[in-house]
C-alpha positions as CSV (number, residue, x, y, z in Angstrom):
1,X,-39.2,-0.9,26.7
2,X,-42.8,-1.7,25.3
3,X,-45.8,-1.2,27.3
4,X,-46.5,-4.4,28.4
5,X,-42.6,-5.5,29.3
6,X,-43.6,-2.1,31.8
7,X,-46.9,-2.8,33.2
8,X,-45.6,-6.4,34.1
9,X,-42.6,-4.6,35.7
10,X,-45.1,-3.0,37.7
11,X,-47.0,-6.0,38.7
12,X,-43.4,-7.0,40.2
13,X,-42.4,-3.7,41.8
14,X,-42.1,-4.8,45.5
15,X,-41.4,-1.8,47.3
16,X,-39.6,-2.3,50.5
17,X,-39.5,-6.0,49.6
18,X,-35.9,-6.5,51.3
19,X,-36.8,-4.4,54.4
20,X,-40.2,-6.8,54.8
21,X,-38.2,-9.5,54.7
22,X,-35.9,-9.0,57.1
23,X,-38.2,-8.4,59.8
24,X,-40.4,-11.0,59.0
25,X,-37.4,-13.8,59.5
26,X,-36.5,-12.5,62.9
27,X,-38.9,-15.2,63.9
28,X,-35.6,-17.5,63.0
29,X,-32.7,-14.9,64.8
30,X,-31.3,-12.5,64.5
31,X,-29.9,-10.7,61.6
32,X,-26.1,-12.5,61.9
33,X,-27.7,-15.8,62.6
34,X,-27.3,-17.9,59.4
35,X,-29.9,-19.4,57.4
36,X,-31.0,-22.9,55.8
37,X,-32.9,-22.5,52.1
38,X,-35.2,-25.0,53.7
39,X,-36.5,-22.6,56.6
40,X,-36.9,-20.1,53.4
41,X,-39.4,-22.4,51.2
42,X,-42.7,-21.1,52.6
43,X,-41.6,-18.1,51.3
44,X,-39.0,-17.8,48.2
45,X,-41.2,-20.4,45.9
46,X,-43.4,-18.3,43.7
47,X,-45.1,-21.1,42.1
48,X,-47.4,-24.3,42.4
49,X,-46.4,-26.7,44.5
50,X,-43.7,-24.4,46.1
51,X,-40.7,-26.4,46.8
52,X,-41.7,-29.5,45.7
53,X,-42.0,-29.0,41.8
54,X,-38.6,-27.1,42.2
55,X,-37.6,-30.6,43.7
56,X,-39.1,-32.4,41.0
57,X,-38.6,-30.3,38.0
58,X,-34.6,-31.0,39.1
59,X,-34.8,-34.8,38.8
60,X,-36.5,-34.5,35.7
61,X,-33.8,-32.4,34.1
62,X,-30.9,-34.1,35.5
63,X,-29.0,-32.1,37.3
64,X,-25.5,-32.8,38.6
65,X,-22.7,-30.7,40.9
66,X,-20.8,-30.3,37.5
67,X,-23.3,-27.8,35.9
68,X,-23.6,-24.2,35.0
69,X,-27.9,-23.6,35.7
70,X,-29.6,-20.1,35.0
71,X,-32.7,-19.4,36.3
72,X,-35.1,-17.1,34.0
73,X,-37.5,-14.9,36.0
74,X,-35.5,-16.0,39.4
75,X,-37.9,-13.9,41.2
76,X,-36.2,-13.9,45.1
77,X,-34.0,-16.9,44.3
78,X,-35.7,-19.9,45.8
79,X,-35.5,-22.7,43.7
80,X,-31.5,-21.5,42.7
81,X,-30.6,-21.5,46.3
82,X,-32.4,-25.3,46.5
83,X,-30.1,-26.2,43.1
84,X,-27.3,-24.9,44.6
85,X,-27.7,-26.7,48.3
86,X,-28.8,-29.6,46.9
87,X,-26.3,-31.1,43.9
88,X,-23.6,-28.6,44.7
89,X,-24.0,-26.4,40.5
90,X,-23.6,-23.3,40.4
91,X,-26.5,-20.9,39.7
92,X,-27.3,-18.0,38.2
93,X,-31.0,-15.9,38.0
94,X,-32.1,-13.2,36.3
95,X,-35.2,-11.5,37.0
96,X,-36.9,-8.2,35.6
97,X,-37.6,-6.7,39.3
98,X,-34.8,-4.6,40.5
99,X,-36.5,-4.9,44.1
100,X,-36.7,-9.3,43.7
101,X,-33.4,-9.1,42.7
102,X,-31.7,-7.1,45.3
103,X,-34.1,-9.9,47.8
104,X,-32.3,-12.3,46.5
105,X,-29.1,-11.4,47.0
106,X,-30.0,-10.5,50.5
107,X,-31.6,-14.1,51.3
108,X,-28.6,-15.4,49.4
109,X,-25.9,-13.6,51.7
110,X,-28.2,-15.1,54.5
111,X,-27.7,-18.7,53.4
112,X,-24.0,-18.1,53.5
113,X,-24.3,-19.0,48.9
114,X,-23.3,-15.8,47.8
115,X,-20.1,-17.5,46.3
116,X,-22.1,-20.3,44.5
117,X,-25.5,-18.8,43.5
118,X,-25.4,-15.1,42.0
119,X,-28.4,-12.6,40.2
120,X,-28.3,-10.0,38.1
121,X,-31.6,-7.6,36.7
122,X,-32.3,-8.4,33.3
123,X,-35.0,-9.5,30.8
124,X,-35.6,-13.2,29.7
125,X,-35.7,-11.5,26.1
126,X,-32.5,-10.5,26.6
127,X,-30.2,-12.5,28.3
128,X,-26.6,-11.0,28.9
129,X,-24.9,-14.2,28.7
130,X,-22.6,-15.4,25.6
131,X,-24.2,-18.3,23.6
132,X,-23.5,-22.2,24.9
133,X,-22.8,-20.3,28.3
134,X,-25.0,-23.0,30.2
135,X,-25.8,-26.3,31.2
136,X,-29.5,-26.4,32.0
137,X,-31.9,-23.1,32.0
138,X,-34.8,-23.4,34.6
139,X,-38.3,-21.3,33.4
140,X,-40.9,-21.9,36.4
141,X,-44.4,-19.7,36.7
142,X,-42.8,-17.0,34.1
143,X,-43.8,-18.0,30.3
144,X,-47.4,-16.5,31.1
145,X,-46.0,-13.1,31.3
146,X,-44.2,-13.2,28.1
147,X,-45.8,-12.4,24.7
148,X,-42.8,-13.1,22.5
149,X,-42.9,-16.7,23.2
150,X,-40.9,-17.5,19.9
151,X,-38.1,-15.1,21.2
152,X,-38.2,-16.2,24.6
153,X,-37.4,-19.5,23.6
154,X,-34.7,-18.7,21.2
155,X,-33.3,-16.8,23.6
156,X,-33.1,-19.7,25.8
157,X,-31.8,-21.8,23.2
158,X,-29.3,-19.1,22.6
159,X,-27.5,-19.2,26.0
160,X,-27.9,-23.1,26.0
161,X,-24.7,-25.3,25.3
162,X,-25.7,-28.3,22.5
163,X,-27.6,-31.0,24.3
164,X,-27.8,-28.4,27.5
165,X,-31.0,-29.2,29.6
166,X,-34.1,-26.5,28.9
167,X,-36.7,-27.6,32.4
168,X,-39.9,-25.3,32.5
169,X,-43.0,-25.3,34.8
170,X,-45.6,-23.1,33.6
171,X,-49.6,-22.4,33.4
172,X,-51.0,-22.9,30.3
173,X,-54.6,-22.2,28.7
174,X,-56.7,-24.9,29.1
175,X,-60.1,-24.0,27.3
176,X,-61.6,-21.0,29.4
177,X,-60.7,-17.6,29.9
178,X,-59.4,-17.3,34.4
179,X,-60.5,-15.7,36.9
180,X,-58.2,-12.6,38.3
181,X,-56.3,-11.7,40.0
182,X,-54.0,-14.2,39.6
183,X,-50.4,-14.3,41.1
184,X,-48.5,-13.0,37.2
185,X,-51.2,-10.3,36.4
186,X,-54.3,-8.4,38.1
187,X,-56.0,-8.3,34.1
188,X,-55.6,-10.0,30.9
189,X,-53.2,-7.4,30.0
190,X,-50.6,-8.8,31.2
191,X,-51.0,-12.9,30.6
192,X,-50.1,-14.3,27.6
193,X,-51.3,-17.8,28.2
194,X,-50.5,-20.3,25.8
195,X,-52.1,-24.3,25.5
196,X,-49.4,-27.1,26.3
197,X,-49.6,-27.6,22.6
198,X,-48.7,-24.3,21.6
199,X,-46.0,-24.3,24.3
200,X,-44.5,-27.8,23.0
201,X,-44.9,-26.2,19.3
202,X,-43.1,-23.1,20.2
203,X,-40.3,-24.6,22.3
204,X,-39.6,-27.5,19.5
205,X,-39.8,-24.9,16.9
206,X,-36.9,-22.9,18.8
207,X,-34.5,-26.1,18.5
208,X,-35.0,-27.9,21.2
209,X,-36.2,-31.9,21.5
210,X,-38.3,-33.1,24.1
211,X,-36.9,-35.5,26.8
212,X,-40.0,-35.4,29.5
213,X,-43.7,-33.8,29.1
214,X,-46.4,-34.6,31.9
215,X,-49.8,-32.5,32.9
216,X,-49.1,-31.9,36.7
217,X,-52.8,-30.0,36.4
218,X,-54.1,-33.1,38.9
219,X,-51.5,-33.1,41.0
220,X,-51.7,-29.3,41.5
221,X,-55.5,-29.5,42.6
222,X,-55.1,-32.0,44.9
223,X,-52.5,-29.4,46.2
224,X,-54.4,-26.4,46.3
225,X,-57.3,-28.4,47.6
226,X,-55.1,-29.3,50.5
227,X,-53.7,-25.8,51.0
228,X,-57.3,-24.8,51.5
229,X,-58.2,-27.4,53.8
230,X,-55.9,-27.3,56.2
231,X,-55.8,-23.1,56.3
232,X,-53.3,-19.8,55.9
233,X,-50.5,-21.2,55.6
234,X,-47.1,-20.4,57.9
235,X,-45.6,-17.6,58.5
236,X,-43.2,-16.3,56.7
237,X,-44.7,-17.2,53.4
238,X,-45.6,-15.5,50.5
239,X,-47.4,-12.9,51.5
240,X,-44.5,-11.4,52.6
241,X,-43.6,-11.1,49.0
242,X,-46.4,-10.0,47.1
243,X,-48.3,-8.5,49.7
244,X,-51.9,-7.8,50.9
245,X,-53.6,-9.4,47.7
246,X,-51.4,-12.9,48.2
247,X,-54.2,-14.5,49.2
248,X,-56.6,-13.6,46.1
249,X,-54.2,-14.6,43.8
250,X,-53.6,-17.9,45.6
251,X,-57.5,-18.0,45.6
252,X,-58.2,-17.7,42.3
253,X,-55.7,-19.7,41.0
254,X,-56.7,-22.7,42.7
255,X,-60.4,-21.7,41.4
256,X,-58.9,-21.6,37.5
257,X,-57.7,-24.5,38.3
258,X,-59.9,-26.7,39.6
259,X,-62.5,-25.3,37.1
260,X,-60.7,-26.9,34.4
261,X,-59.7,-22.8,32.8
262,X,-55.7,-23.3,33.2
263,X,-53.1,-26.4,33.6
264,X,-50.0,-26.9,34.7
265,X,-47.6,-28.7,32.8
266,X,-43.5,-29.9,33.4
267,X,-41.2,-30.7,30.8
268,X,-37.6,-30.7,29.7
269,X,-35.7,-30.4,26.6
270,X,-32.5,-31.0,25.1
271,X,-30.9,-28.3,22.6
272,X,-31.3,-30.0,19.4
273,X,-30.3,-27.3,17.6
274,X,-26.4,-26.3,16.2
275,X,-25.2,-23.5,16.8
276,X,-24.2,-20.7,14.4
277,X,-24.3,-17.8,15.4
278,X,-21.6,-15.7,16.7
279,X,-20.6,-16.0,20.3
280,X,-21.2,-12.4,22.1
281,X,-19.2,-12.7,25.5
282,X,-21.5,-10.4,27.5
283,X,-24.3,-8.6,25.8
């Protein structure tokens, strides 16, 4: 494992993570009282705009009861429990926390989805699917933590079937270096920002055609901008998740943001590419 897969492992540990969340949802019942992954959002989306680009990101990329959806970097399953609930797919996520995935199938088992929406620990650089083993891939808030972009997206294309959905909502660079903390890394070590050029660029150049592109950069400053207006937000929310320095990382993020240093952009892409390569049926 190279040194900077590690160190962003470590960002990610979440000691205890399961444990923290089971006491902070006793303020919904007890343990055997079943739970909605709507009483969950405040919590399980670990990225901008929480449940409403998950929401949004979905329509974009079409999705329908009738697919097969993976989630890369699933962290504790949110936005694959809100696929499932919503149009009925089935979903999969991987994620390179051990502790984020073992949350997930905790919060999973809660919502009574553990038939329907599954995880397993595992790299985005390498998948351990078969190729054309999916119908749309999901990427949200992960891409900055990745180096390899080129691979990452191959990778994706990889698992994709031909004309299979490819949805991502990421930060990109936008002209100054952030501020951090930030929620994916405490130093530059660790984020590997890219422009929304150079995203588009490398995506297209992995095989895949774009469908949908838009800068949600204004939409997510009139978000944070209301986050901060209105105070803390709920409990249980994030916080519970990446613990004490939640706050600083929302913080500067926002900041970055409204600074004009990062963007947020949505898109979605079609697998434009043939496939040729041999089909491995569980690497």
């Amino acid at each position: 494992m190279n040194d900077a897969l590690d160190d962003v492992r470590d960002h990610y540990r979440a000691t205890g993570l399961t444990e923290r969340l089971k006491s902070a949802l006793t303020v919904f019942g007890p343990e055997n009282e079943p739970l909605t992954p709507q009483q969950l959002g405040t919590l399980d989306q670990f990225h901008t705009r929480g449940l409403a680009a998950t929401a949004e990101l979905a329509r974009l990329a079409g999705i329908t009861a009738d697919m097969s959806v993976l989630d890369v970097g699933s962290g504790v399953g949110g936005p694959a429990r809100f696929l499932a609930a919503t149009y009925g797919c089935r979903v999969t996520g991987i994620d390179l926390s051990e502790p984020f995935v073992d949350a997930a199938r905790y919060l999973t088992q809660r919502t009574g989805q553990s038939e329907q929406v599954s995880f397993r620990a595992a790299s985005a650089l390498e998948i351990p699917f078969a190729d054309d083993h999916f119908d749309a891939v999901f990427l949200q808030h992960v891409a900055m933590n990745i180096a390899e972009r080129t691979r990452l997206y191959r990778e994706i294309q990889r698992v994709l079937k031909p004309g299979g959905r490819f949805a991502t909502f990421d930060v990109v660079a936008n002209g100054g270096e952030p501020h951090y903390p930030v929620p994916w890394a405490r130093t530059p070590t660790t984020s590997f920002l890219l422009t929304a050029d150079a995203t588009h660029a490398a995506i297209e150049q992995a095989g895949f055609r774009t469908l949908v592109s838009q800068d949600d950069t204004e939409t997510a400053k009139a978000w944070f901008a209301q986050m901060r207006a209105s105070g803390p937000p709920p409990s249980p929310n994030l916080g519970v998740v990446m613990g004490p320095d939640f706050a600083q990382f929302t913080t500067n993020l926002g900041r970055n943001l409204l600074e004009g240093r990062l963007g947020i952009l949505a898109a979605v892409f079609e697998n434009d590419s043939p496939k040729a390569g041999n089909h491995l049926e569980n690497r």
